[in-house]
N, C-alpha and C positions, 0 to 999 in steps of 0.2 A: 418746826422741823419740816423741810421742804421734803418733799416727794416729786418733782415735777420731773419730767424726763428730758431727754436730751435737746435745746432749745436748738431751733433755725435762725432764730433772730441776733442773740447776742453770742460774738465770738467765741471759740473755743478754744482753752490755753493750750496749747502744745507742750509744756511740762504738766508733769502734775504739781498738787498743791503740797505742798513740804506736811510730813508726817503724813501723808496716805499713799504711798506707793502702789503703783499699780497691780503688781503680784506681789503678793505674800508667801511664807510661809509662815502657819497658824502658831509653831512651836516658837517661833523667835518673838514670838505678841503675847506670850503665858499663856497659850494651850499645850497641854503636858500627853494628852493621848497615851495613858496607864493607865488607866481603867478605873483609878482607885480618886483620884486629883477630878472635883468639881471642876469642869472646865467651860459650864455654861456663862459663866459669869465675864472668864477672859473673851470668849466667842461673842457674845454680848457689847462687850466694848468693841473691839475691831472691828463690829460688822457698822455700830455707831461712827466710828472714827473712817473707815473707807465711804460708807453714804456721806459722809461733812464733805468729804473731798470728790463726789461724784457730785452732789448738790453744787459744789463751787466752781470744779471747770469741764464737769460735763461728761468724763473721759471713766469706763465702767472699769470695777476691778475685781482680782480674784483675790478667792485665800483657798491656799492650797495646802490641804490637810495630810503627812505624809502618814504612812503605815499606822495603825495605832487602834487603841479602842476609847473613844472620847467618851466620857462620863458627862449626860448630860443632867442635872439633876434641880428636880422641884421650882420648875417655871423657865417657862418656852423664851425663846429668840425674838422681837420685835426687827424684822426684815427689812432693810432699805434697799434704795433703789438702787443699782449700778453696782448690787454688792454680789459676788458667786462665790459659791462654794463647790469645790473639785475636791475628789480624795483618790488615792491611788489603785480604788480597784473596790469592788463590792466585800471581795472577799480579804482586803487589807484595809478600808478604812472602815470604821465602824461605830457608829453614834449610838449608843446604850444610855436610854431616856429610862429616867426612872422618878418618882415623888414619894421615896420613902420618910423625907423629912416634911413633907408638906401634899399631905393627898386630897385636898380641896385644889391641887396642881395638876391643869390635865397634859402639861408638859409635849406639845411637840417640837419638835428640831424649832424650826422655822414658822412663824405666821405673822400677820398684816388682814387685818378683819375691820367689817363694818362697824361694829357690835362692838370690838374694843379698840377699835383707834382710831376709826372716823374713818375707812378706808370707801372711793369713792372713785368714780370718773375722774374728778379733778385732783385726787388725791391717791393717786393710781403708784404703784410701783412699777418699774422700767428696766428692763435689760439686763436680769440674772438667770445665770444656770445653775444648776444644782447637777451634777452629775459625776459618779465613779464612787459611789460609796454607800456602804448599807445604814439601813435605821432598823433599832431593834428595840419594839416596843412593851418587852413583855415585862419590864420593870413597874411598869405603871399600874397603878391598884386605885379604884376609884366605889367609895362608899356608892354611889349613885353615879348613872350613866351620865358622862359629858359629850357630847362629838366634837369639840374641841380635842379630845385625845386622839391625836392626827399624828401619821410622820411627818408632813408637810402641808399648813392649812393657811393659803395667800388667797385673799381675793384681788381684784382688779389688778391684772399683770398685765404689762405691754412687751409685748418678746420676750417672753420666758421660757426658757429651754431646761425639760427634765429627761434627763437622759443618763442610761446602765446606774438604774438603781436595783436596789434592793429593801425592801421595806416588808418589816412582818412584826406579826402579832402586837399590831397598836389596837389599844381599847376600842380605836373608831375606826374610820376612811383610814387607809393608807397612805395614799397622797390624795386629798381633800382640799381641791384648789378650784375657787369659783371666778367664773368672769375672765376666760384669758385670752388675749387677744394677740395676734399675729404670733402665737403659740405653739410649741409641738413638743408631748411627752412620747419618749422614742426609747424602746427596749429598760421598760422597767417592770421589775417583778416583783409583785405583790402576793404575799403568802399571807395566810390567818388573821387577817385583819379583821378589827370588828370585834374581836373577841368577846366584850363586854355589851356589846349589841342583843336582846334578847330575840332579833329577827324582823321587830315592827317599830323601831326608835326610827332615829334621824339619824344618816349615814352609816355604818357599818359595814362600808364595801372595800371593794381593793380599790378601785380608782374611782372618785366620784367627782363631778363638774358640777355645779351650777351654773346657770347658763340666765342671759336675758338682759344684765345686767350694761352692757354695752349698743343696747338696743337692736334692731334690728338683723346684724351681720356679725359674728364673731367667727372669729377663722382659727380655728384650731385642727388640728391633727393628732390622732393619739394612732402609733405604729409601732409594733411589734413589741408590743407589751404581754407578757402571761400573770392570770389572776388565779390564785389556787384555792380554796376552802374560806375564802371570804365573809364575813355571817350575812352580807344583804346580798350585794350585787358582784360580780368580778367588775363591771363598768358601767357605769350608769351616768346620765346625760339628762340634766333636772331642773327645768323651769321657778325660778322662785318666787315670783309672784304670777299671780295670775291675772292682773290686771296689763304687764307686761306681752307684747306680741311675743309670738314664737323667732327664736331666732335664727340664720342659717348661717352655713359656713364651715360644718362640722364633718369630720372621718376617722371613721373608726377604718385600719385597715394591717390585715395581717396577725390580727390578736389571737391569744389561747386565753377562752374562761374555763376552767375546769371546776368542781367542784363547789361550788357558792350556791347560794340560795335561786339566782338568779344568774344567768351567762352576761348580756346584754342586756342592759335594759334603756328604753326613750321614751323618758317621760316631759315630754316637752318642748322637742325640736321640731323645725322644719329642714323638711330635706335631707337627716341625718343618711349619710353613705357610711356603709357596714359591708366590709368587700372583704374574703378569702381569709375568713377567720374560721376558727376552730371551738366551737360550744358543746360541752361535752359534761355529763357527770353530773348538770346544775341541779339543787332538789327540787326546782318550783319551775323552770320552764330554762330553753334554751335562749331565745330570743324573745325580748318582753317587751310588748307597748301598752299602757296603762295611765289610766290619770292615778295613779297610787301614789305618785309623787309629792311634794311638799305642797305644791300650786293645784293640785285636783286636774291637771292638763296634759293631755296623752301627746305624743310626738302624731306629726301629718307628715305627709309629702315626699318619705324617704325608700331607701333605696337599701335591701339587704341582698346579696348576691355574691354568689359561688364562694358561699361558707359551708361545712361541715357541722350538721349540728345532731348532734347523736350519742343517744344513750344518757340523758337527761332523765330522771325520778320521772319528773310531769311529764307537761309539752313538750314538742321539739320547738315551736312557736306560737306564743299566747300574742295574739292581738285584742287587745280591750280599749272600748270607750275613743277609738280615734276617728272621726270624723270622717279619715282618706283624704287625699287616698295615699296607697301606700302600694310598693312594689317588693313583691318575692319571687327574684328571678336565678333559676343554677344552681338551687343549693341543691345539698342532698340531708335531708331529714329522714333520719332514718334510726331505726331501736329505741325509740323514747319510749317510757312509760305512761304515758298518758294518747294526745291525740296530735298527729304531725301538726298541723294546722289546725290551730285552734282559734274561731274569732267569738267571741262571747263580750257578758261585760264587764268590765273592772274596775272597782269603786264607783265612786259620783260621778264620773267625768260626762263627757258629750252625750247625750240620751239620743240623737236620731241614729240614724243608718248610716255605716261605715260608707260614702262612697268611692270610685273609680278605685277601687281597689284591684291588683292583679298577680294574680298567683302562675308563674308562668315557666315552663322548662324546668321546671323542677325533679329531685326521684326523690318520691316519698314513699319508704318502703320496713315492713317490718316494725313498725309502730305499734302498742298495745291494742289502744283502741281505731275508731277511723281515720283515714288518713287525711282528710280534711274533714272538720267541721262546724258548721255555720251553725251560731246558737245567737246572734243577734242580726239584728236585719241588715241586710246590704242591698246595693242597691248601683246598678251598669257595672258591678262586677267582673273581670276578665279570668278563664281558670281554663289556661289553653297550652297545650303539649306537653303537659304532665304525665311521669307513668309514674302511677299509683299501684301498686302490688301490696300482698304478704301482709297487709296492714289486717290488725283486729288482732294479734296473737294474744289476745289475756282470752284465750280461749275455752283454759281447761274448765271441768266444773267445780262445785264445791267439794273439799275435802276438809276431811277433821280424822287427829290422831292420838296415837298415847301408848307410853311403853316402854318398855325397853330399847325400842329403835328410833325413840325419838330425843336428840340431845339439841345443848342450845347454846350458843356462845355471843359474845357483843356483838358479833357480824353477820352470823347465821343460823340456822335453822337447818339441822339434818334428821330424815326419816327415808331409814334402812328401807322399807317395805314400803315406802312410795316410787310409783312408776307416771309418774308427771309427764306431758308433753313440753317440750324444750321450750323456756318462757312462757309457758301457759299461762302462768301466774304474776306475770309481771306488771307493776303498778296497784294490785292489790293489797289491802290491809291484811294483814296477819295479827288474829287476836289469839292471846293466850291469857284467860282470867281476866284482869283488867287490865294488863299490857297489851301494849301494841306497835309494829314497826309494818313499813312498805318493802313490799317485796322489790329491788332492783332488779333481778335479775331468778331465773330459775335451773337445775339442771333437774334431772329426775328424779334425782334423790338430798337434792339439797335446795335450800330456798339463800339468797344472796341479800343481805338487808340494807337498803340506805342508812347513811348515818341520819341520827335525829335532828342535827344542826349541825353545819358545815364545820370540819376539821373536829370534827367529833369523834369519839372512839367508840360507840354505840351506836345501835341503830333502835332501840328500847326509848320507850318513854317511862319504862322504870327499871327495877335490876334486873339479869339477867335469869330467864325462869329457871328453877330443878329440872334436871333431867327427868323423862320419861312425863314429863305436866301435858295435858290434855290443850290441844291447838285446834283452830276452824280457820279454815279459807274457803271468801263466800266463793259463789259463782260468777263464772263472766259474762257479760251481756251475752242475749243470741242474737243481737243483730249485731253485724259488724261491717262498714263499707268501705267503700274508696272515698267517696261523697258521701255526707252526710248531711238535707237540709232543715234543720229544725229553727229555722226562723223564717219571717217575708225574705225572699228575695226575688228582686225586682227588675227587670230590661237585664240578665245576666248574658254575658256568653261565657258557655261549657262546650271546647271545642277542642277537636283532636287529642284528646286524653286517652292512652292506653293504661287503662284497671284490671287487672288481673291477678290471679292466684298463680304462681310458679314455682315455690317450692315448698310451701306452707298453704293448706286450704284452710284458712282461717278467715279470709272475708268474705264474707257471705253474698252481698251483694256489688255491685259497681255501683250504681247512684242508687239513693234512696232519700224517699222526701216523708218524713215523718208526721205523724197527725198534728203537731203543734207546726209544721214545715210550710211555707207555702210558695211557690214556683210561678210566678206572673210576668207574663209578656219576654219568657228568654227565651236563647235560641242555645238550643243543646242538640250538635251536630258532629257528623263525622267523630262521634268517641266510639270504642273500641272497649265492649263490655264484657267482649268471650272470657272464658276461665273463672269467672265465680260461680257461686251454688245457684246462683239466677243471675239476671243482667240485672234488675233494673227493682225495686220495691216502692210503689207509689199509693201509702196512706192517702196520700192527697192529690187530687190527679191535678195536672198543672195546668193553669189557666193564660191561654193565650201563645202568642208566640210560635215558636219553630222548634217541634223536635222531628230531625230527620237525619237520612244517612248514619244511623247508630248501629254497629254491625251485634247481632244478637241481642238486641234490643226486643221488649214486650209489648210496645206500645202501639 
């Protein structure tokens, strides 16, 4: 069976090939689209019988699926090249995958894999769209996890275009397509996927890529796509060997992640561009760089800017284990439950210091903990025209309760006779007996619970307690900054940063270098320390270097 795409060398027919017509419609070929009629089996031929006639003159074709709900049932599609698939509309075509007859079947629409059909560079598929119509994966039931249970899982594509889908509650990835090259998935929406994902498997996102696989350069575009309650990632960008260099060529631009374990995540690009997206909701971080990937290899070289990334459970941004450097430039990080900027380490990956790293024009504000902070070492670091405010809010202190004023429901937490400061509490554990959930969010009398795992209906890691059960919430750190350095960091510049308290005195300090912290040969100049409870906290007084011009500064 050829796979090869559309040749330069030997002519191309100008008719088609008798019996594969260049448009179809799916119903004149035995797809019935009733809901009730097996119609993977007719789909399965045609898609066979249009690739014979793409293989033979070259010339790609559609099948155009009208109104309908297609029954896809107990083993997936084998994809050729030159073959598309169009439906009339997200919300009029509809692919209902299901393996009640066969559940060793992880059933997605479409796939073309390494691993079962030899799919390769030389053996690549070429020149199909997929777009105008939903997949609905919630038929499919699997003893034991597969990530094969995809709405769409191709690897090595050449021009492959995904575009106004709709794809939800597949076992795995949603659309799970590795390797694609001269590529662009463009306004597809990905809801509950993953569902069978315990959180730490392999795929489980709304959109996930593997990447490397075309060596050096793959050019893909993923734009204006939204991911909703995902179980891993809403997007995620994933090196699969690690023997393989990093590849470039990739953009993320114009996305919504809401809701997923993870907003973005780059485990393993170079250069990845992340521009004017929207990460919001995610429970583990907004923007993720990490080697937690399949390959152990965290993304380098990229570029995140003037996204929205706010109100995230964790971080608003986990940087781990990447080399650098990396650029965060215009966004605004702001209300996450954890720490705006977070660089620490994550998994095995790269063990030195992050370098030329640069955190720049950013408003990081209103954050739990500090609004940036260094917990692994970096090194000619840039952290320049930042205003840092309002950050530290998990401010209030411990409380604990019980009673008549205290009730409990899957989502929250209300006590009549608490007078909480507005998000004091946010990003802390909330224990009740051996239960326990994170606080999202706070008012003074009510606590707002993250769910436990994405498109979850609970925020409990077990049932939900009796009214009046006795509760504890610890306390929150007392120190809280703008800057926070608890690692080497080494030749940095810390320049023109406005840190201050405005409408919230919750961070206590503007820069602080902690006893584990250490400050060598940087130049921390012209920042702007007025309006916390001190400027400046130095466990470890910094060695070398230039600190001047710091207006309200102690040094």
């Amino acid at each position: 069976m050829s796979r090869k795409g559309l040749s330069t060398t030997v002519p191309q027919r100008l008719t088609p090939v008798a019996g594969a017509p260049l448009w179809c419609d799916a119903r004149d070929f035995g797809l019935t689209g009733d809901g009730v009629t097996n119609d993977q089996p007719a789909l399965a031929a045609l898609v066979d019988r249009l690739g014979e006639g793409y293989d033979a003159d070259g010339r790609a074709r559609v099948i155009y699926c009208p109104p309908g709900i297609y029954s896809i049932r107990d083993a997936g599609t084998v994809w050729r090249s030159g073959v598309s698939l169009v439906g009339a509309g997200s919300a009029a075509t509809r692919f209902l995958l299901s393996n009640e007859g066969n559940r060793g079947s992880p059933v997605p629409l479409a796939f073309w894999t390494t691993v079962q059909h030899g799919a390769d560079r030389d053996r690549h598929i070429a020149d199909c769209t997929f777009a105008d119509f939903e997949i609905d994966g919630s038929g499919v039931g699997m003893a034991e996890y597969n990530y094969l249970a995809k709405g769409l899982g191709l690897q090595y594509v050449v021009r492959g275009v995904f575009r106004n889908l709709y794809i939800h509650h597949t076992g795995a990835t949603g659309l799970g397509c590795d390797f694609l090259q001269d590529s662009l998935v463009d306004g597809v929406v990905v809801v509950g996927c993953g569902r069978l994902d315990n959180g730490e498997q392999m795929g489980g996102a709304g959109i996930g890529v593997g990447i490397g696989g075309w060596g050096d350069v793959e050019r893909l575009t993923i734009a204006n796509c939204t991911t909703v309650g995902n179980g891993t990632n809403g997007i995620f960008l994933e090196l699969q060997k690690a023997t393989w260099a990093r590849p470039r060529g990739f953009r993320i631009i114009g996305c919504h992640s809401q809701a997923n374990r993870f907003g973005i995540s780059d485990w393993g690009a170079d250069g990845l561009v992340v521009s004017a997206c929207t990460l919001t909701n995610n429970l583990e971080a907004g923007f993720d760089v990490s080697a937690n990937g399949t390959s152990g290899v965290a993304g380098q070289g990229g570029l995140l800017t003037d996204c929205v990334i706010d109100r995230n459970v964790g971080d608003g941004i986990s940087m781990g284990n990447t080399p650098g450097p990396y650029t965060v430039r215009g966004n605004r990080i702001s209300r996450n439950g954890g720490y705006g900027y977070h660089e620490h380490a994550l998994g095995d990956g790269y063990p030195g210091a992050a370098a030329d790293m640069v955190i720049e024009a950013n408003d990081i504000r209103d954050n739990a903990l500090d609004g940036i902070r260094i917990d692994r070492p970096m090194i000619d670091a840039a952290l320049v025209g930042n205003r840092i405010r309002d950050n530290g809010r998990r401010s209030a202190p411990a409380h604990h309760g019980s009673g008549d004023t205290v009730r409990y429901s899957p989502r929250t937490m209300i006590d009549s006779a608490a007078g909480w400061p507005w998000d004091g509490h946010r990003g802390k554990v909330l224990r009740v007996d051996s239960r326990t959930a994170v606080v999202a969010a706070n008012t003074a009398t009510e606590l707002s619970l993250a769910e436990v795992r994405p498109d979850g209906a609970t925020g409990w890691n077990e049932a939900v307690p009796a009214p009046g059960t006795a509760y504890e919430l610890p306390a929150g750190p007392t120190v809280r900054a703008g800057i926070a350095v608890n690692a080497p960091f080494e030749s940095a510049t810390v320049r023109g940063n406005r840190i201050w308290n405005r409408d919230e005195h919750t961070q206590t300090y503007g820069f602080w270098i902690t006893t584990a912290g250490r400050c060598v040969s940087c130049r921390i100049e012209d920042n702007d320390f007025a309006g916390n409870e001190a400027a400046v906290r130095l466990e470890t007084p910094p060695i070398g270097g230039r600190w001047d011009r710091n207006h309200e500064d102690e040094v």
